[in-house]
N, C-alpha and C positions, 0 to 999 in steps of 0.2 A: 448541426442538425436541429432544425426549427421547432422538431415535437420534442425534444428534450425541455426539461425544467427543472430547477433548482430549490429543493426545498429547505429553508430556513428556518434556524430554530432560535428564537429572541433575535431575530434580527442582525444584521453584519456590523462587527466592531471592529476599529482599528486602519479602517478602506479610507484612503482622500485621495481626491483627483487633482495631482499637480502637474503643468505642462512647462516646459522648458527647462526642469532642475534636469540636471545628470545622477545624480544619488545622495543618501543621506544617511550617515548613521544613528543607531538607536541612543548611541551617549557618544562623549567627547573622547576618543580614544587614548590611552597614553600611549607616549614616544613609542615606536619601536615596539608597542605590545602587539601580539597576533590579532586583535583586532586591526590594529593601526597598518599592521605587516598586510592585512587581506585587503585592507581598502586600496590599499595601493597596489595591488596587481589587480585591482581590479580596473581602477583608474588606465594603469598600464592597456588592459583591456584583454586581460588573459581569464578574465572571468567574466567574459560575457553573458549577458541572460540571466545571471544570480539576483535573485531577490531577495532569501533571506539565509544566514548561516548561525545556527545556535548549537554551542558546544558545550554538556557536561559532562564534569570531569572530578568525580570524589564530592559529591556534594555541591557545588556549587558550577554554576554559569561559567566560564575562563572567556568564551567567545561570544559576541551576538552580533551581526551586521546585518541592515537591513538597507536595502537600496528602491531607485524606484526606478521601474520597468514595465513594460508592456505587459496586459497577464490577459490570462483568457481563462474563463469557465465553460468545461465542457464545448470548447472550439469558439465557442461564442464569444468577441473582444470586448475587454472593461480598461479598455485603453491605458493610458499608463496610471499605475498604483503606486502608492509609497507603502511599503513593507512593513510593517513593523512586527516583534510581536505575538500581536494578538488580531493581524489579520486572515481572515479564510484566504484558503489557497486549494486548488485543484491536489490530490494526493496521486491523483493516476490510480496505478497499479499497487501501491501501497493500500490502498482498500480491500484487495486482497488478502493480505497479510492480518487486517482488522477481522475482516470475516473468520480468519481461519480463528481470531481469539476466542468470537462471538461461539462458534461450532462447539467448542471446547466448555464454554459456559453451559450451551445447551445441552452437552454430550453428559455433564455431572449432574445437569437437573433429569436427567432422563429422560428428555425431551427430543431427543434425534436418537437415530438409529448407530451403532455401532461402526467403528472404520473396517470391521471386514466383512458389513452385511454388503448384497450384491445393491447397488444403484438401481437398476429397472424397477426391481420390486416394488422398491416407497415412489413410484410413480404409476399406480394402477389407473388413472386415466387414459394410460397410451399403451391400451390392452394390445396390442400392436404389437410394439415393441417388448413386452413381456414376454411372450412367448418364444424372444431370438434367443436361443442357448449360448451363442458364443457374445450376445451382450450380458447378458445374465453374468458373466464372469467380471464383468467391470464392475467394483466396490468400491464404496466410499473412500478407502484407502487411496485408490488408482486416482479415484478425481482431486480428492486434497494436494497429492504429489504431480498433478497431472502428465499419468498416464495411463489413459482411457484406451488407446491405442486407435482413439479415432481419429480418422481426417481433421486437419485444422491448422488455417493458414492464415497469422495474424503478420507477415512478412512485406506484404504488401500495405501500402500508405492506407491510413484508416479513412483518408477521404475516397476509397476505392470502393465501391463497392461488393466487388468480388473477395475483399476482408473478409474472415470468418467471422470475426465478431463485430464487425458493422454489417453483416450481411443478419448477423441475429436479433444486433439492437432494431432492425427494419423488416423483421419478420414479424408475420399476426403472431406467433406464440414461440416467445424466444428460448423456453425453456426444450420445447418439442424439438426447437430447431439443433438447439443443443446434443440433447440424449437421442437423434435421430441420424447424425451423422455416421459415415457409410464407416466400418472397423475397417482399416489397413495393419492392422498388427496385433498380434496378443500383447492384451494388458499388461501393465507394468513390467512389458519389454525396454520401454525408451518413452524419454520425456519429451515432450509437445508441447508447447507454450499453448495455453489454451483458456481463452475469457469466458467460455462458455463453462467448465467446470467450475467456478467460483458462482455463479450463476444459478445451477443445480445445488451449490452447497449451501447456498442463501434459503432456494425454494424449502431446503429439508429443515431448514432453522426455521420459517416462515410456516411450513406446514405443522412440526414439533410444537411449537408455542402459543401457535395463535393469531401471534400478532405481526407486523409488518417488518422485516429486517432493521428498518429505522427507529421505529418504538422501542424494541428488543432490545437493541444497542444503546439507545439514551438510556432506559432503564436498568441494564446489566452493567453496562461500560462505561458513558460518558457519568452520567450522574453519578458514580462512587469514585470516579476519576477527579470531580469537581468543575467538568467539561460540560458550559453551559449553554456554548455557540458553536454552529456547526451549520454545513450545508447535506446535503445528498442528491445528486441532480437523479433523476427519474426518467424513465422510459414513459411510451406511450401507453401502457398498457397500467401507469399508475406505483410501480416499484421501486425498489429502488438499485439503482445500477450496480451491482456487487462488484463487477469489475475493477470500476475504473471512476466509482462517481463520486466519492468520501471527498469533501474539504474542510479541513480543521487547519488553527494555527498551530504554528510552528512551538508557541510554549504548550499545547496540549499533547501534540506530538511529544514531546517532551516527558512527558507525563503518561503515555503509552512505554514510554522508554526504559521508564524507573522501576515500570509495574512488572516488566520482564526483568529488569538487574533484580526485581526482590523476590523473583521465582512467582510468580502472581498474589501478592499481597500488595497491598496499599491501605496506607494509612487502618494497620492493623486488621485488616479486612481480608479475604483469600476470594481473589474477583476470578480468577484464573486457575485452574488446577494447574499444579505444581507438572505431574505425570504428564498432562497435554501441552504444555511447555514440551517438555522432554522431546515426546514427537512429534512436536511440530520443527523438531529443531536437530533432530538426527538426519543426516549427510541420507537421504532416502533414494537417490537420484543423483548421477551427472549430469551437468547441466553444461550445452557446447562451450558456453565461453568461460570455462575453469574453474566452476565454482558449486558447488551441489542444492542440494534442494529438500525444502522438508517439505512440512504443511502450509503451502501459498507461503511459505520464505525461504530466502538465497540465504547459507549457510560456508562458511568460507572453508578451503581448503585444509585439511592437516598439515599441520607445517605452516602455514603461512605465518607473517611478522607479528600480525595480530587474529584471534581467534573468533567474528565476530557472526551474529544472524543480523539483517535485514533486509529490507520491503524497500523494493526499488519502482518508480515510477515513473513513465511518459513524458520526458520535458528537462530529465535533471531531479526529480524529485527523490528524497532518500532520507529512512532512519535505520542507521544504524547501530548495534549492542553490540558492546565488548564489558564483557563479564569481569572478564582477565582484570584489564586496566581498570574497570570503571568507568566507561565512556560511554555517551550519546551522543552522535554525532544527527543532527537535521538539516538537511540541506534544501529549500523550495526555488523553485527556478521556472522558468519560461521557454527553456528553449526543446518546446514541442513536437513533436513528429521527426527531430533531427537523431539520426545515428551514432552521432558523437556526442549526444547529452551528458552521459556518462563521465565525459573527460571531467566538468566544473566540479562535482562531487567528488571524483578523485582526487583531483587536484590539490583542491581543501586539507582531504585527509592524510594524505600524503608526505603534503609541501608545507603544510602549517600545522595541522592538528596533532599526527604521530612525532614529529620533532619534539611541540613541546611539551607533550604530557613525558615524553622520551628526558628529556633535559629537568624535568621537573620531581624527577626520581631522585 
């Protein structure tokens, strides 16, 4: 999409353009270590599209590979990239997950509205839609977990335009296009994958503070983080894409990771309230493919092998928290608009990562 744009903050570290390597790791791996274990299925060719894999585990790093691949910003190609690091990488859907932090920063300065005030309300410019009784029932609540009970069909290829939310990013006012959609259901009946509520949760943060979702987050987030390079790619309308537009390296991610394992403190600091952790991270929602849902995060099943939240994204993108263990798992990847993205991050976690924090007990 030619009116999208990428805004950068100190400019991109870590990006070279190499043509004819196959991949490269960040160190010399030892024999037989899961590093060494992953380069070679990858070689094999059973980790296709991987770019970067960084795994902590108790304090310290155990995993990092970084390979070099074709990558794209925002659909736009940066041909092939060597990984490293401390290179930008597209987050997807994972910027969701960020927003929902930011909300929660906003929510303790008293700066946004409550999660059970109704949504229409803090939008009195679309005197309009005020007045619909049965929108009126959709809250803050319903949009964080989304379920708005609105129409919304992100199932079809984003290069489509009949997309719900490429049909938003290409509307005069994406936010209208949003909160205007026709209700098929009573709220907080059933979950709807839905880009357009992250969208509205940004505007409430944007309208609560003042300032531009971007500012707010360098200021709230990345700067007490020690996150000093970032992208945000932007709409035409000048904002910044809450969806799906966050790119950060994989050691920042990192470092979003810790801030959740330490209930939101960092480096003696309480960047996050501790309670909005909580709900953003209660099981709020089923979600079709077996796993639940809180506030813009996937939250794993009772019972399963391991206990974890994360923020999954468009292409293979993933940070995942396990409390339990002590684990960060960040996976950045390329393989874009494909259906089985999914597989390379499981795979990881699965076939290399639970073994050996498992073996290392």
């Amino acid at each position: 999409m030619c009116y999208l744009k990428c805004g950068l903050r100190r400019g991109v570290s870590g990006c070279a353009f190499l043509m004819g390597v196959l991949f490269t790791l960040s160190a010399i791996a030892k024999p037989n270590s899961m590093e060494e274990r992953i380069n070679r299925d990858f070689q094999a060719g059973n980790l296709n599209g991987l770019h970067t894999v960084m795994v902590w585990h108790k304090g310290e790093i155990i995993a990092a590979n970084h390979f070099i691949g074709e990558d794209r910003n925002w659909g736009q190609s940066l041909g092939k990239v060597e990984h490293s690091a401390t290179t930008l990488h597209d987050l997807r859907s994972i910027t969701k997950s960020i927003t929902s932090l930011l909300y929660g920063i906003a929510l303790a300065e008293g700066k946004v509205p409550n999660v059970k005030s109704s949504l229409v309300e803090h939008f009195p410019e679309y005197a309009h839609l005020a007045g619909d009784k049965q929108r009126q029932k959709i809250t803050i609540h319903h949009t964080l977990s989304m379920q708005m009970g609105l129409e919304w069909n992100e199932r079809l290829p984003y290069t489509d335009p009949r997309n719900s939310e490429t049909a938003m990013e290409l509307a005069q006012d994406r936010h209208l296009y949003a909160l205007s959609q026709l209700i098929v259901e009573q709220p907080g009946k059933r979950w709807i994958y839905n880009g357009g509520s992250t969208e509205l949760i940004a505007k409430l943060i944007e309208k609560g503070t003042g300032k531009s979702l971007t500012d707010y987050a360098n200021e709230k987030l990345f700067k007490p983080l020690g996150i000093s390079t970032f992208g945000w790619t932007t709409n035409k309308d000048g904002g910044a894409v809450a969806a799906a537009g966050l790119r950060l390296s994989a050691q920042d991610l990192i470092k979003i990771g810790q801030l959740i394992l330490n209930d939101g403190l960092y480096a003696k600091k309480q960047i996050v309230s501790k309670d909005w952790l909580r709900q953003s991270f209660a099981r709020t929602v089923d979600v079709p493919f077996g796993v639940h849902y809180g506030y813009f995060w996937y939250v794993s099943p009772k019972g399963a092998p391991t206990q974890w939240v994360a923020g999954f994204g468009n292409g293979g993108q993933r940070l995942l928290v396990d409390k339990q263990n002590q684990l960060i798992q960040v996976v950045l990847a390329g393989n874009y608009n494909q259906r089985d993205a999914w597989k390379v991050p499981d795979r990881l976690l699965n076939n290399f990562i639970l073994p050996e924090i498992s073996s290392s007990k």
